[in-house]
Phi, psi and omega in degrees: 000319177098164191266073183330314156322318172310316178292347192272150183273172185300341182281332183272163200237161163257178204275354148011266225259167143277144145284024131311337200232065140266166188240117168254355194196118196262113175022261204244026197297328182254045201260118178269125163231134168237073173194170185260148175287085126230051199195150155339293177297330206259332162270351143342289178301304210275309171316299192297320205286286191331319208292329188285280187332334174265305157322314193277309184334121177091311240068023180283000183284347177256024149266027143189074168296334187286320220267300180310323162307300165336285209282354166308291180330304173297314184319289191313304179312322223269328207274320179306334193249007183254358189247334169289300179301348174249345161244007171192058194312329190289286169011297182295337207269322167280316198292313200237026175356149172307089203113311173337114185287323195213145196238158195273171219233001176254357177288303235258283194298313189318319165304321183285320146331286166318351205200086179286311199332290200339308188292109191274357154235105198301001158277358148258327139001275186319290183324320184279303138019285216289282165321323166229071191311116160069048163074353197258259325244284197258345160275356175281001180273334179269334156329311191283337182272327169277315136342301182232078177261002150334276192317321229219025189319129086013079227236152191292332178303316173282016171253290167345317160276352159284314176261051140264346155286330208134352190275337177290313175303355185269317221275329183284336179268335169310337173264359175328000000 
């Protein structure tokens, strides 16, 4: 018969367990956005916020740790910069040019790190700070994943530890 345990997915608990220690939530399955598609970009953004939430579901983001890595990235650059432009439109406008295929995602944190003003709460500040120290921190790990993913696997635990730092809530205040 085996060990029952084993069979159970990770969200069930035995009469054991605390509920403290259940798992209610897979890495970004419950990711809160507040704003309307009105624009291209902004129904981009919202396909992607459906795509991790659907990804995160279940846990299947550690069954496609690669895939899930991407798209977290993107999620951030698109949320950084749709978040720039509406509080600091000059900002966007040298970082992101108009036309522009591609704009780079460590000038856009390196501004935001460099400009506490953006943050109308310096405990998201401190947070964004925190993640990406100098435009650096959890994107050169993703950077390393996509570029090299030789160097660099991508595991559902390292994704579980970006939002157990803070990134679904950085990412939620960024979509106000």
């Amino acid at each position: 018969r085996g060990d029952l345990k084993q069979w159970l997915p990770a969200t069930a608990t035995t009469a054991g367990k605390s509920k403290s220690s259940r798992q209610t939530e897979f890495y970004l399955e419950n990711l809160v956005y507040n704003f309307t598609a009105d624009s291209d970009e902004d129904r981009a953004l919202i396909a992607m916020c459906e795509e991790i939430k659907k990804v995160s579901k279940g846990g299947a983001y550690r069954q496609y740790p690669l895939a899930s890595s991407y798209l977290t990235r993107a999620l951030i650059e698109q949320s950084c910069k749709r978040y720039l432009k509406i509080n600091d439109s000059v900002a966007y406008g040298r970082i992101c040019p108009p036309g522009s295929r591609d704009s780079s995602l460590t000038r856009i944190l390196q501004h935001f790190c460099n400009n506490r003003a953006l943050f109308h709460d310096s405990n998201y500040y401190r947070l964004f700070v925190g993640l990406f120290p100098n435009g650096g921190g959890i994107k050169d790990m993703m950077d390393l994943n996509m570029h090299n993913p030789g160097l660099s696997m991508p595991t559902g635990t390292v994704l579980e530890g970006w939002v157990s730092g803070g990134l679904k809530k950085l990412l939620e205040y960024l979509l106000k």
